[in-house]
N, C-alpha and C positions, 0 to 999 in steps of 0.2 A: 518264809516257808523253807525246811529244806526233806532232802528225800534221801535215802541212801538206796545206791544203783541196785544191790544187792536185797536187798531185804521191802524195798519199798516203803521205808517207813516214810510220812508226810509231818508236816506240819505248817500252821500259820500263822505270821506274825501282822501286828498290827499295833499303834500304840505312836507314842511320840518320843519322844530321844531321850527319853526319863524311864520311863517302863514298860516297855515293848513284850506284850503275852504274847506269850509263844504256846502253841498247843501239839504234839504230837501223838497221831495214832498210826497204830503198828498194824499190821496185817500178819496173822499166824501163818500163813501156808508159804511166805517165804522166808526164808532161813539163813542166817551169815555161813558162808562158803571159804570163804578167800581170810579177808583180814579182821575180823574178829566183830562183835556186834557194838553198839552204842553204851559205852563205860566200861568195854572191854572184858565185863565179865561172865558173857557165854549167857544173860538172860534175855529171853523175848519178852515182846511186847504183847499183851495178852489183843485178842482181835479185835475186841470191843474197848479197849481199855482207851487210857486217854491221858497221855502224860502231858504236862505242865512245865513252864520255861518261860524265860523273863531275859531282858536285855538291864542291867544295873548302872549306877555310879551319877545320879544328877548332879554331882558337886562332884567328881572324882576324888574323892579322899575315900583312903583306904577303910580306914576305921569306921566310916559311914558303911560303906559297901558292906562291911560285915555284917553290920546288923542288919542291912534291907536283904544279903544275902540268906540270914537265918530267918528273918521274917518270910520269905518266899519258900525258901524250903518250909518252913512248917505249915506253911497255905498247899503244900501238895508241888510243887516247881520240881521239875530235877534236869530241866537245861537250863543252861545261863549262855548268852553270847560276850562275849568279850574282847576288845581291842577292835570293834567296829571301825569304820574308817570315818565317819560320821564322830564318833567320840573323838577317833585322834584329831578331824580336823577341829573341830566346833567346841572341845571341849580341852582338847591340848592333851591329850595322856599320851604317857609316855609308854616305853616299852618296862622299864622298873613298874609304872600303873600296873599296867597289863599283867606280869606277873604277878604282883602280889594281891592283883586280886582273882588272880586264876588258882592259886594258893587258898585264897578265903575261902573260895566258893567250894574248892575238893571239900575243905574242911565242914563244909556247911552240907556234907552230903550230896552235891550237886553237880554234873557233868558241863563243864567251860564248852564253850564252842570259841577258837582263839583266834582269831581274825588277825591274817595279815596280808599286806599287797602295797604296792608300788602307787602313786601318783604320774598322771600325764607326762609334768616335768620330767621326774624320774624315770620314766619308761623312754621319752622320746631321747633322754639325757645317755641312756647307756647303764643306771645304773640298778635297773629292778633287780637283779639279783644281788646283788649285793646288799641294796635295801631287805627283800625276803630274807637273807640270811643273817641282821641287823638285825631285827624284829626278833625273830625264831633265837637266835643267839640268847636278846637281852628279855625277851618275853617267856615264852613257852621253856625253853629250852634252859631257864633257871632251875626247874623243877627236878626233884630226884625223878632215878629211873619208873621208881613205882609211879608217884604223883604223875607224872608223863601219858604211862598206861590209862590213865583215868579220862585222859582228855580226851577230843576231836580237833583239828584245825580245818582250817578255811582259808584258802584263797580267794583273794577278793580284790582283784584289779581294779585301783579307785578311775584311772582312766575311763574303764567300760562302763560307770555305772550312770547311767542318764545323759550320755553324750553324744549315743548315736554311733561311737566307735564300739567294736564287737571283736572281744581275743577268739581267735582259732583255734580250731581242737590241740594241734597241735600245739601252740604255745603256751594253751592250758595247760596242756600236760606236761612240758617242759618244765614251767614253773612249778606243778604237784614235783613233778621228778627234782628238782633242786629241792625244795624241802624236805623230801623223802631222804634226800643225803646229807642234810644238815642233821636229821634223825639220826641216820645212821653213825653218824661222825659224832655226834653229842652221846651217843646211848650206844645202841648196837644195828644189827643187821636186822635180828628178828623185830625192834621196836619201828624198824621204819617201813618193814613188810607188817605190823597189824594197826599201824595206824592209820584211822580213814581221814581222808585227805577232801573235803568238799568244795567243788566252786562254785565263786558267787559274783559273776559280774556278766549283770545283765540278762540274767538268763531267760527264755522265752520259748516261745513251743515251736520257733522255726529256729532254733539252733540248739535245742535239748538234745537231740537227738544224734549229730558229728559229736558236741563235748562227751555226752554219756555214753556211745561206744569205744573212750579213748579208757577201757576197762583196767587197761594197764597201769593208768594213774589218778585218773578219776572217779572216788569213790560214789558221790552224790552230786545234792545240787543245793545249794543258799541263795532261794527265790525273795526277792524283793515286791517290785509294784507289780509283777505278774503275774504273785498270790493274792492278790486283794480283788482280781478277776476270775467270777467260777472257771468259766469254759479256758480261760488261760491255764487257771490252777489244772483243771483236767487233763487238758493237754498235754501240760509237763510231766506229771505224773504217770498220766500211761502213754509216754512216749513212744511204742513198740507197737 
């Protein structure tokens, strides 16, 4: 599931590591303010409506990804998640993966969600940022300025996720805020002020609420096992 702080969009994912539906529905009465809406192109989400997204790549070969990327777009899809930390571990993709199938999927009509973040090791090691900006560099950060525009990323500290360990508003935001500057440094100033920046590690309805007022860098949320629970789901959702 994820939500954006601003607009309230939701959605739920569910599925196994092969093709994880994803479903988003939009709420009309709230409106992008700040950094731009979901594919960047200034359109809402109708209130009732119900948009469509898929997590790809069971074999990670690119050339496959394509065609399951077209196939999903023409079933109605128009988010894809991509560079899950779940693929990187369990299926080896790399950050060249990542990219070119973040490249597919633009072309397939479909908005990436580009997932990156740091491992235990690497966090307790010293080296998350540098990892995040590794990632971002050879992943997302391949893509011309326009293709860029089209995207969302995610941070997703693979430490947080299912271990009982829980990042801080504050180092959420730090780590949004190094991305934010790898944008700026790769692209420009204005690409790394409208792009929405979502986290996703471990989120829950007793720490939605410190992450989601770090408004300065945190655009949304990328809910895992505490979307597959209503009153969890509800929780997060109207955190306020």
């Amino acid at each position: 599931m994820f939500f954006d702080i601003e607009r309230r969009d939701e959605s739920v994912c569910a599925g196994d590591y092969h093709d994880h539906v994803l479903a988003v529905v939009g709420r009309d009465d709230l409106r992008d303010s700040g950094r731009g809406g979901f594919g960047f192109d200034g359109r809402g989400i109708d209130a009732h409506g119900c948009e469509v997204g898929a997590e790809f790549g069971a074999k990670g070969i690119v050339a496959e990804f394509s065609d399951h990327a077209h196939g999903r777009a023409e079933a109605g899809c128009r988010y894809v998640i991509i560079g899950h930390s779940e693929r990187r571990q369990f299926f080896h993709e790399t950050d060249d993966n990542v990219a070119k199938k973040t490249l597919s999927a633009l072309q397939e009509g479909l908005t990436p969600i580009v997932c990156v973040g740091e491992t235990e090791e690497e966090r307790d090691g010293g080296l998350a940022e540098k990892v995040i900006r590794r990632q971002f560099c050879n992943g997302p950060g391949a893509l011309t300025a326009d293709e860029f525009s089209r995207i969302l990323l995610a941070y997703e500290p693979v430490w947080a996720i299912g271990t009982g360990r829980m990042a801080t508003p504050e180092l959420a935001a730090n780590a949004h805020r190094s991305l934010r500057e790898c944008v700026a440094e790769q692209y420009s100033a204005g690409h790394a002020m409208a792009v929405r920046i979502l986290y996703g590690g471990s989120v829950k309805p007793d720490n939605v609420q410190g992450l989601m007022a770090r408004t300065d860098e945190i655009d949304g949320a990328l809910v895992g096992g505490a979307s597959l629970d209503a009153k969890s789901f509800a929780s997060i959702v109207n955190f306020t």
